[in-house]
N, C-alpha and C positions, 0 to 999 in steps of 0.2 A: 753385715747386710750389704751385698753387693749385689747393685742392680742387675748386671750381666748374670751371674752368679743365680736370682731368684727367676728373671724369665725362663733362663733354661733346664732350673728346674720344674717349672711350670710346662714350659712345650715338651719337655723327654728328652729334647735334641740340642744341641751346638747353634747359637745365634750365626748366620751369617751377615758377611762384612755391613750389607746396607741398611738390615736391621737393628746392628748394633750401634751405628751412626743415628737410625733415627730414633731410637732410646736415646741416645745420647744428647741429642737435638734436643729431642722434648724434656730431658731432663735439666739442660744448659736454661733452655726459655724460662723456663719457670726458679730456677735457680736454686735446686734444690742437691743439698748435700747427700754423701753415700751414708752417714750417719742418721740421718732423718726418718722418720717412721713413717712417713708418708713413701718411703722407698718400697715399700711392700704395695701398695696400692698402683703407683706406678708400672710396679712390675707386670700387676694384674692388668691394669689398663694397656698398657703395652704387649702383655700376651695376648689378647683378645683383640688387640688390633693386627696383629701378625697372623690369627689363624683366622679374622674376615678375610683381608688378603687372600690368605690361600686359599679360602672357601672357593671360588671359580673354577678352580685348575682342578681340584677334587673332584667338585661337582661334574667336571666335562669327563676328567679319567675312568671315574665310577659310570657314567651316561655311556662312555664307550665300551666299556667292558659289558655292561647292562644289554647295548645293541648286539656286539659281536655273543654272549651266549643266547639271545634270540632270534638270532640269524645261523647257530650252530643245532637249537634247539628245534627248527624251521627243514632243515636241511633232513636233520636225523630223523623227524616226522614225515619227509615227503618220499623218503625213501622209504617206509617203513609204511605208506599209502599206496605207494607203486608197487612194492611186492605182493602185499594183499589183493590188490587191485587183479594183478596177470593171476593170484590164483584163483580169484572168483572167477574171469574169465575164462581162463584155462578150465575151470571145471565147468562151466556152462556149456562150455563149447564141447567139453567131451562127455556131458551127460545128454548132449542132443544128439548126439549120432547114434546108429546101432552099433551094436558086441563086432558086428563085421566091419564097419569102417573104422571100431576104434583100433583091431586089431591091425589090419590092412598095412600102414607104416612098419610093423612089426616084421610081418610078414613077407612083404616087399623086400626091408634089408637082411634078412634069414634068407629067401631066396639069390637077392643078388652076392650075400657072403660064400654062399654054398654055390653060385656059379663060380664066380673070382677062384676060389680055390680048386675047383675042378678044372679051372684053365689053366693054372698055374701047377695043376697035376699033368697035364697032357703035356704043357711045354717042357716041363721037366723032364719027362720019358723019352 
């Protein structure tokens, strides 16, 4: 039963250097052998004091990640409000004109393509 040994099996992971010092602190204060069955409790005490520790740094990572997919989810919505948005417009606008103003633009660039290439017929002759 080796204390090192049960916290990390306890965390999943590799104690690092500060943590394995203050295992070892609290193990020295109290004066307790690697043979002793209170070596298991220890360990447990000691894992749960390594993953309060860590609870802050968790907590802030998971908070940021949490903002940044509500600000990516914010994004994807306001765009997805602005395109809607020009098509109600866009059709409001072109259900209010008459058959002749909606055609007119059309028209207009069918005329001036069929000048342009009429010009560009005479300049060529």
């Amino acid at each position: 039963m080796n204390l090192k040994n049960n916290i990390e099996t306890i965390l999943g992971r590799p104690l690092t250097s500060d943590e394995l010092n203050n295992i070892n602190q609290f193990k020295n204060q109290f004066s307790i052998d690697e043979d002793d069955p209170l070596i298991v409790v220890l360990a447990l005490v000691g894992a749960n004091k390594i993953l309060i520790e860590e609870m802050p740094k968790l907590l802030q990572q998971k908070a940021n990640e949490t903002i940044d997919l509500h600000r990516q989810t914010l994004i994807t919505q306001s765009a997805l409000i602005a395109k809607d948005l020009i098509h109600v417009v866009a059709s409001s606008i072109d259900s209010s004109k008459s058959p002749i103003q909606r055609a007119a633009p059309y028209l207009i660039s069918f005329f001036l393509g069929g000048l342009s290439l009429a010009i560009a017929l005479v300049l060529v002759r």
